[in-house]
C-alpha positions in Angstrom: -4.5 -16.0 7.4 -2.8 -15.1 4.4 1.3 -15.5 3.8 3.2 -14.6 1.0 2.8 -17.6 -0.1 -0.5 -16.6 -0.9 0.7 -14.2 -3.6 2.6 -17.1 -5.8 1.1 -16.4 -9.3 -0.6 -20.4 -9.5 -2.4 -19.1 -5.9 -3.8 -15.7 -6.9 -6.7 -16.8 -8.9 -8.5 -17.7 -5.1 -7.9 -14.5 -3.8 -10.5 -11.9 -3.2 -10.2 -8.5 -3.1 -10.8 -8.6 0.6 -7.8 -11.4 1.4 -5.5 -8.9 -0.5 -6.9 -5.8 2.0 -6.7 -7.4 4.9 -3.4 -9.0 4.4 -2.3 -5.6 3.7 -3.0 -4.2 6.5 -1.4 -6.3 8.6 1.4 -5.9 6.9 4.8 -4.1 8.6 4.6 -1.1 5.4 1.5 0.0 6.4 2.4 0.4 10.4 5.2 2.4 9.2 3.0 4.2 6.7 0.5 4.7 9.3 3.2 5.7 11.9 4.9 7.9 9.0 0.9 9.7 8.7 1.1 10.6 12.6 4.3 11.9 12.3 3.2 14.4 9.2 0.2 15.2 11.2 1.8 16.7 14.0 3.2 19.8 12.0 5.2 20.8 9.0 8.3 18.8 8.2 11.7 20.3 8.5 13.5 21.1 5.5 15.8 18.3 5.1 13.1 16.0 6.2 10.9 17.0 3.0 13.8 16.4 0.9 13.6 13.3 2.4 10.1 12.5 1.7 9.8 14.1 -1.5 13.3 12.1 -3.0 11.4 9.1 -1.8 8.6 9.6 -3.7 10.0 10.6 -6.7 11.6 7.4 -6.9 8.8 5.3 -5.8 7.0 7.0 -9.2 9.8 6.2 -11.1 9.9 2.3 -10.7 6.2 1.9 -10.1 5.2 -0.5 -12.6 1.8 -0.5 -14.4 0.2 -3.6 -12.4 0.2 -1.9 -9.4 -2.1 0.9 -10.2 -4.2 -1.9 -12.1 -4.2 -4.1 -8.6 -4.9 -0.8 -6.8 -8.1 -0.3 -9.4 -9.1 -4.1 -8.9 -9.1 -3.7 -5.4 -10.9 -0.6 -5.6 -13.7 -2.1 -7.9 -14.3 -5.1 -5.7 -14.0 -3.9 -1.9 -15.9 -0.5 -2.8 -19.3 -1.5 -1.8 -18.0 -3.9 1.6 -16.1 -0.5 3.0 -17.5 1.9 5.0 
């Protein structure tokens, strides 16, 4: 099982795309993000909720930094044909 440990940048050269997906799905964010999705599914967002969600975003896109896209792409590349 992988830690955060895992992550140290002398440790990430053994890491395949598929340690990174799996770790990140068991990973607290994405029950939230997951819970967040069941939440949004169930109807439309009040208005103060949206402002909410949509300030979030905006400064999520503001600090993103360019690895993460690039890690996102890597990821993508390399799990593509193991994923249903």
């Amino acid at each position: 099982m992988l830690s955060a440990e895992s992550f140290r940048p002398d440790a990430a050269d053994s890491l395949t795309g598929k340690d990174v997906y799996n770790y990140a799905g068991q990973h607290a964010g994405t029950k939230v993000l997951h819970r967040f999705i069941t939440n949004l599914a169930v109807g439309e967002l009040p208005k103060a909720k949206l402002k909410i969600f949509f300030a979030s975003m905006t400064a999520f896109v503001r600090h993103i930094t360019p690895g993460i896209p690039a890690l996102a792409s890597r990821l993508t590349d390399e799990l593509y044909e193991e994923l249903p």
